[in-house]
C-alpha positions as CSV (number, residue, x, y, z in Angstrom):
1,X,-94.6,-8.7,-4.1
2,X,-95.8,-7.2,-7.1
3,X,-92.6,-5.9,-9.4
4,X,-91.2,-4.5,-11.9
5,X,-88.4,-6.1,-13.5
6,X,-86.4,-4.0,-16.4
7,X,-84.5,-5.4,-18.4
8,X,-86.5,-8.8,-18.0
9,X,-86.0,-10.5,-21.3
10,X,-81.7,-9.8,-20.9
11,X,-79.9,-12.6,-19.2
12,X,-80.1,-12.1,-15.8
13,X,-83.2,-10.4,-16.0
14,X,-85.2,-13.5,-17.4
15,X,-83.4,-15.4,-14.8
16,X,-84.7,-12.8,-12.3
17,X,-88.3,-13.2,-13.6
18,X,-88.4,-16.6,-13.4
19,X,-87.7,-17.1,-10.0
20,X,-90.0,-14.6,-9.0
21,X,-92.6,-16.2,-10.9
22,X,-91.9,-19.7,-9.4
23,X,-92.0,-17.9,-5.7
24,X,-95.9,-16.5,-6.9
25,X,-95.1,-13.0,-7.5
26,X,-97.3,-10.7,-9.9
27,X,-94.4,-9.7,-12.3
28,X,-94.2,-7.6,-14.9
29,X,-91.0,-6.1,-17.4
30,X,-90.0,-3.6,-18.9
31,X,-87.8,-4.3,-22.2
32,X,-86.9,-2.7,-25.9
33,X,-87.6,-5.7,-27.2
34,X,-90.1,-8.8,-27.2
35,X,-89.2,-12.0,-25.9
36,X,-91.0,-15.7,-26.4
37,X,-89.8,-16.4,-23.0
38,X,-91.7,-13.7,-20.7
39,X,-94.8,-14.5,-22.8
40,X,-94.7,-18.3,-22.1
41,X,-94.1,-17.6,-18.4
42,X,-97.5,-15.2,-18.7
43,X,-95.6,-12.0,-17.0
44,X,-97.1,-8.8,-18.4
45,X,-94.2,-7.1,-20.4
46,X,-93.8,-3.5,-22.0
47,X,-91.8,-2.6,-24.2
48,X,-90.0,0.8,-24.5
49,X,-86.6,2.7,-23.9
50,X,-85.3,3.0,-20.4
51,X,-84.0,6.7,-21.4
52,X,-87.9,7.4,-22.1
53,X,-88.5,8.7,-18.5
54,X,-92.6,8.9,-19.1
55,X,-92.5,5.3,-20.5
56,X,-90.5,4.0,-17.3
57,X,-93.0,5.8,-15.2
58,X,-95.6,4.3,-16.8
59,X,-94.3,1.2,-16.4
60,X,-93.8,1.5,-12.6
61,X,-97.5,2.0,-11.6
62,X,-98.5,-0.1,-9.1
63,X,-95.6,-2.1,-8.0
64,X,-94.1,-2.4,-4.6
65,X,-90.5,-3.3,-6.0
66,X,-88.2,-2.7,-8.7
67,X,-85.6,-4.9,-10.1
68,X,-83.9,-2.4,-12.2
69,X,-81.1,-5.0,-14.2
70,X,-81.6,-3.3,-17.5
71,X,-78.0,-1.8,-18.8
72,X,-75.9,-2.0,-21.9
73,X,-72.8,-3.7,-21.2
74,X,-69.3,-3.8,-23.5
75,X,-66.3,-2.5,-23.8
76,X,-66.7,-0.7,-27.1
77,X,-68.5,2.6,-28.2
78,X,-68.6,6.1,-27.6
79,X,-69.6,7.8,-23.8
80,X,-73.1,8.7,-25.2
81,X,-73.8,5.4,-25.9
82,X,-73.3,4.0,-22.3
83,X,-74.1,6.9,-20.6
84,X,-77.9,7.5,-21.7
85,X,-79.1,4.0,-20.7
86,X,-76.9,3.5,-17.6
87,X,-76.6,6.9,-16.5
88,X,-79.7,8.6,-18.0
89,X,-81.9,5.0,-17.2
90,X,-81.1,5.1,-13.9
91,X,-82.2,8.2,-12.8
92,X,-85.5,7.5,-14.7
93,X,-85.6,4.5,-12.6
94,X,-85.4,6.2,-9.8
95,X,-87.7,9.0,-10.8
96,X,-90.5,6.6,-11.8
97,X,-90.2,4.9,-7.8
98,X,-90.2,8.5,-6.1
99,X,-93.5,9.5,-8.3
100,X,-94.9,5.9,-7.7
101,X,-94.2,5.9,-4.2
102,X,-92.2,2.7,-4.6
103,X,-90.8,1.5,-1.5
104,X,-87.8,-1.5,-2.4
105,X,-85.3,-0.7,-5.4
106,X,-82.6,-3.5,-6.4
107,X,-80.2,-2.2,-8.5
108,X,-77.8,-4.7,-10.3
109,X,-74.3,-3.4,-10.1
110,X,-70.8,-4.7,-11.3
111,X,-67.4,-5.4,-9.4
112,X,-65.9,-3.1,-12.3
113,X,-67.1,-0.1,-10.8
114,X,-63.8,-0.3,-8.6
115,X,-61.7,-1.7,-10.7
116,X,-59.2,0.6,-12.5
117,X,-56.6,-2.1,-13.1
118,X,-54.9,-3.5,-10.9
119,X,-55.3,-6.9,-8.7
120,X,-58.2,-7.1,-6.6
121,X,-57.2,-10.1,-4.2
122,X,-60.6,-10.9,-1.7
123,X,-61.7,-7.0,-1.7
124,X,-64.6,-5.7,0.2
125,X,-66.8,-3.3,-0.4
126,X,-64.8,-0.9,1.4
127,X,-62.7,-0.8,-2.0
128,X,-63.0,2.7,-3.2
129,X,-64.6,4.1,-6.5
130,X,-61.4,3.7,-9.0
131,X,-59.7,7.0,-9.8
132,X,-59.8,6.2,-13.6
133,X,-61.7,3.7,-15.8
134,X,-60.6,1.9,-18.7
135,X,-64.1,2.0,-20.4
136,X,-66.9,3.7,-20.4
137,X,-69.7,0.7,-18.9
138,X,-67.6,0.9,-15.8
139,X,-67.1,4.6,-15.1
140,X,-71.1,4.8,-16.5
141,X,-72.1,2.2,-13.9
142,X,-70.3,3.6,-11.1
143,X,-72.0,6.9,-11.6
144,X,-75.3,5.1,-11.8
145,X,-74.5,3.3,-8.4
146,X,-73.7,6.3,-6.6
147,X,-76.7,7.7,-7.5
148,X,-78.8,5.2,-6.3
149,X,-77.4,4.7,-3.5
150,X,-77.4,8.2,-2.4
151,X,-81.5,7.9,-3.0
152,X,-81.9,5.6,-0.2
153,X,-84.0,7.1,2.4
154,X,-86.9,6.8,4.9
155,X,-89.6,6.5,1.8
156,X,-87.1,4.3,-0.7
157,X,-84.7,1.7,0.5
158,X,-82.2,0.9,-2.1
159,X,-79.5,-1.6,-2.8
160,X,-76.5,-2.4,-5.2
161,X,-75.4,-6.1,-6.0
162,X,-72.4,-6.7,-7.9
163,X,-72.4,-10.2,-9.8
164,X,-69.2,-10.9,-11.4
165,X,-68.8,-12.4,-14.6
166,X,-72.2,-14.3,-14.6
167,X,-72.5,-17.1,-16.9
168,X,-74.7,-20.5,-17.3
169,X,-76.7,-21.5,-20.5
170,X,-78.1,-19.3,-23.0
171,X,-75.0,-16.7,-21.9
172,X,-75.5,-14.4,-24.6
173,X,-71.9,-12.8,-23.6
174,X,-69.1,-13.8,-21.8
175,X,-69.5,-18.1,-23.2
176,X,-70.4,-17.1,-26.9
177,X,-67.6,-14.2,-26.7
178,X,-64.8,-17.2,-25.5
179,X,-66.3,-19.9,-28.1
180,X,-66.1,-17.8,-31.0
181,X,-62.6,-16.2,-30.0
182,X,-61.5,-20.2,-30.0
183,X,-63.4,-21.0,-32.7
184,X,-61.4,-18.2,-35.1
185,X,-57.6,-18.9,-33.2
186,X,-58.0,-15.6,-31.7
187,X,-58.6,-16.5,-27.8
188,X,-55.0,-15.8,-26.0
189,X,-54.3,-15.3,-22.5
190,X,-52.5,-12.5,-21.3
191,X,-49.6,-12.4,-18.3
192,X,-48.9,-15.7,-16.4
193,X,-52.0,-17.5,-15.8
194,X,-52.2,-17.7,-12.9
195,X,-54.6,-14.8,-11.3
196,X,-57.3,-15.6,-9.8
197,X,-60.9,-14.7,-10.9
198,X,-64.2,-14.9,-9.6
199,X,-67.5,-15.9,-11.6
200,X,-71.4,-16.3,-10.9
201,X,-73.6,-18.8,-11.8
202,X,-76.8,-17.7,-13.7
203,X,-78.9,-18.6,-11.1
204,X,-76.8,-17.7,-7.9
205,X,-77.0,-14.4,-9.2
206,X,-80.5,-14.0,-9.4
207,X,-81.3,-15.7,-6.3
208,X,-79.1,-12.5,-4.8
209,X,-81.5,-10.4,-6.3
210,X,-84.6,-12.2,-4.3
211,X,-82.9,-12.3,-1.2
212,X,-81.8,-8.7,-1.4
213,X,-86.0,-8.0,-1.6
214,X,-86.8,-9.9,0.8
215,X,-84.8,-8.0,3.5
216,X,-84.9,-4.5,1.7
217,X,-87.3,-2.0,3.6
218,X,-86.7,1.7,4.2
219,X,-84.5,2.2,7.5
220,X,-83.3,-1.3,6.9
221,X,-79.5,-2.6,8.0
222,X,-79.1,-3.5,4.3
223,X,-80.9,-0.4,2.2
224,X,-78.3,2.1,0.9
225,X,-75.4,-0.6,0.6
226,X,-73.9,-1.9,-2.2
227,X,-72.6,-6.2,-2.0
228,X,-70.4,-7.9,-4.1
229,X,-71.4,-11.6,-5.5
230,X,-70.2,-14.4,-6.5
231,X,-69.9,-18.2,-6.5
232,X,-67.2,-17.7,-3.6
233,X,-64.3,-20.1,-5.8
234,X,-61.9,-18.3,-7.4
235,X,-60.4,-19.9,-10.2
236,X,-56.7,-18.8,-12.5
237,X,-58.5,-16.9,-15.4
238,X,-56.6,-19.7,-17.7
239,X,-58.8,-22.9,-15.7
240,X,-62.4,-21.1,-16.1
241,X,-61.6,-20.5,-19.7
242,X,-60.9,-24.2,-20.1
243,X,-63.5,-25.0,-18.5
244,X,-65.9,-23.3,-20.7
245,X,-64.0,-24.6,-24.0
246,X,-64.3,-28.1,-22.6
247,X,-68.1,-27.8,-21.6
248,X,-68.2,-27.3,-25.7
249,X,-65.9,-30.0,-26.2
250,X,-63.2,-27.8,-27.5
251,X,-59.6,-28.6,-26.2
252,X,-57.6,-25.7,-27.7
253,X,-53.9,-24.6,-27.6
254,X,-54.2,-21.5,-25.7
255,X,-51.2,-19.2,-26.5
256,X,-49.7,-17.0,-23.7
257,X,-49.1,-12.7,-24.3
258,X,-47.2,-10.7,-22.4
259,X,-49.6,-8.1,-20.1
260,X,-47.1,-5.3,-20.9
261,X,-47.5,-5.9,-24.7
262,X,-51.1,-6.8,-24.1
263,X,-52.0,-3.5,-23.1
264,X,-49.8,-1.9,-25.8
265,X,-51.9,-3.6,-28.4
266,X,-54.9,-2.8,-26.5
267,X,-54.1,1.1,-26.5
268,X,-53.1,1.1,-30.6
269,X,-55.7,-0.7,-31.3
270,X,-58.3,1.6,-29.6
271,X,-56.6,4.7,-30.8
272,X,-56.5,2.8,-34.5
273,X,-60.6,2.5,-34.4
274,X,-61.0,6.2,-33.0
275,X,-58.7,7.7,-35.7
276,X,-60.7,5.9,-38.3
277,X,-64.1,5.8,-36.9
278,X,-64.4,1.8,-36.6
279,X,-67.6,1.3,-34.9
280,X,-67.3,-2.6,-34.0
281,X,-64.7,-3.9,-31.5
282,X,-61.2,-3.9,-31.5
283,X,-59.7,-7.5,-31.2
284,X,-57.9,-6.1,-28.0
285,X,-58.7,-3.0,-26.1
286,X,-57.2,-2.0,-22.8
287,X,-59.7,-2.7,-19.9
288,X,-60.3,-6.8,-21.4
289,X,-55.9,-6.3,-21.1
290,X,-56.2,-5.7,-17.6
291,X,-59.2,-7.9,-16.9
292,X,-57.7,-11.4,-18.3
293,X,-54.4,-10.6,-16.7
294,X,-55.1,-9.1,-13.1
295,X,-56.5,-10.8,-10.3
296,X,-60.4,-10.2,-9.7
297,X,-62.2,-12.1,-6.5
298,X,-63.7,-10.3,-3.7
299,X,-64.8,-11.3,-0.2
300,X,-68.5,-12.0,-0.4
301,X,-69.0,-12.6,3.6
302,X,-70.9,-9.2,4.0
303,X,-73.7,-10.8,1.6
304,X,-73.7,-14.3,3.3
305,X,-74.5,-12.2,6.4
306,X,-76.7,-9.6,5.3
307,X,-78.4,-11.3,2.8
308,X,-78.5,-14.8,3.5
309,X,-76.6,-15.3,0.2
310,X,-75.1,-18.8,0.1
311,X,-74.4,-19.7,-3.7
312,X,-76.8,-22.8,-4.4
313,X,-75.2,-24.2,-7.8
314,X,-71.3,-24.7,-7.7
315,X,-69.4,-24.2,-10.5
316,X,-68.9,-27.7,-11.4
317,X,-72.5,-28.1,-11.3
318,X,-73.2,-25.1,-14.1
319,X,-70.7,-26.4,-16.0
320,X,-72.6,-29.8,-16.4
321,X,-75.6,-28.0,-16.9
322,X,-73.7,-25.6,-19.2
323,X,-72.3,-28.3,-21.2
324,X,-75.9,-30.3,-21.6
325,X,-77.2,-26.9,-22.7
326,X,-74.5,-26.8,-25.2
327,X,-75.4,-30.0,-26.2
328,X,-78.7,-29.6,-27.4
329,X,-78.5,-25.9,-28.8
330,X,-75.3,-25.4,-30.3
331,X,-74.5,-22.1,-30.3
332,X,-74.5,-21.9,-34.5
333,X,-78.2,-22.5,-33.9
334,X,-78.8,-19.9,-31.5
335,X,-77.7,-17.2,-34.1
């Protein structure tokens, strides 16, 4: 394959890259920034804006597949600033594989996109669009994966995955986020510890992206569906937590809020940095409310079928490897 990978110096797009590059692809990415990492692996890499739809056109030319991961995530900011690079991104994206005659498009998707607060106990993708979001990088992401979806057709076969919670080493979110919460006394858990939550292993999640190419073609049983991914063992939100704290050696008291007064809090303190015009994060906002305290694992059979997804590394195993990464790059050194 020769592809394009946006995003390719985030997270899961490096992880992407790589194991493209160890399978022999030509890749090359397409990034704001520039990253030590794609140049040691020898990929060609742009940089530019993914709301700069000549740019992404540009970048497109003469690739047979697109790995469009690029987004900005979060659960702070105004619409704008999610909607031009997940909304307005998108539909560049797909733009630049209509005028490039691009035949395979992988978009990367989230569970949130159906999630408008409430328990989600082994859900398909049958689970409908949620009425109402409780932050923007949902609603914006959902709009985005309709609209690739509905592009699917005869001359472009698309797809939607939907990783959940994806961690590993050299997490620049969700393990630093948890650490530094700890770190402070500020990490609580909210409601009664006990729901159940799914999670992704770095590199289960991009292998989902490879097997999703491989078996992408226009008129294809797959093209113009959207899959849900995951490690496939749910865990009480309260045990993965500890599990990351202990993979940094930290063995913390974690104190225990009530979900009601949770999402109290979470509402004041979002109307709090509105009325005043805070521009960084409130320490509690509704949607991470609902997210620690609801139950969030879906069935992942239809991608074991279709896709041949089987999740390689278990969770104890990227803990391990988490915890050795941890090890030797503390995440003070990181910064």
């Amino acid at each position: 394959m020769n592809c394009l990978v946006t995003g390719g110096g985030g997270f899961l797009g490096l992880a992407v890259v790589k194991q493209l590059c160890s399978r022999g692809h030509t890749v090359r990415t397409f990034q704001r920034g520039k990253y030590a990492e794609l140049d040691a692996l020898g990929v060609e890499s742009i940089q530019g804006d993914i709301t700069d739809a000549a740019a992404i056109a540009a970048a497109a030319k003469g690739v047979d597949t697109v790995f469009h991961v690029a987004a900005k995530p979060g659960v702070w900011g105004t619409y704008a600033d999610f909607h031009s690079p997940n909304v307005i991104g998108t539909q560049n994206v797909l733009s630049a594989c209509r005028s490039n005659s691009i035949p395979r498009l992988i978009f990367t998707s989230s569970p949130s996109v159906v999630f408008g607060g409430n328990n989600e106990n082994g859900i398909t993708e049958s689970a409908p669009y949620a009425r109402r979001y409780l932050a923007h990088y949902p609603k914006t992401k959902a709009i985005a994966e309709q609209l690739v979806l509905a592009a699917n057709s005869v001359e472009l076969a698309t797809i939607a995955l939907r990783p959940h919670l994806i961690w590993g080493p050299n997490d620049p979110h969700l393990v630093p986020r948890i650490l530094e919460r700890a770190r402070i006394g500020r990490l609580s858990m909210i409601g009664n510890r006990k729901n159940l939550v799914d999670s992704t292993y770095i590199d289960n999640a991009a292998n989902a992206h490879l097997l999703a190419a491989d078996r992408l073609a226009p008129g294809s049983p797959i093209s113009g569906k959207a899959y849900f991914i995951s490690n496939g063992e749910p865990l009480p939100m309260a045990d993965l937590i500890r599990r990351i704290l202990s993979a940094a050696g930290i063995e913390p008291v974690i104190p225990t809020l009530n979900s009601h007064l949770a999402y109290a809090a979470g509402t004041a303190m979002e109307l709090t940095h509105k009325l005043l015009r805070l521009k960084h994060e409130p320490l509690l906002t509704r949607f991470v409310a609902r997210q620690l305290s609801t139950a969030h694992w879906f069935d992942i059979s239809a991608a074991k079928r279709d896709l041949g997804y089987e999740p390689q590394v278990t969770i104890e195993e990227g803990m391990q490897r988490l915890a050795k990464s941890l090890r030797e790059t503390p995440l003070e050194i990181r910064r």
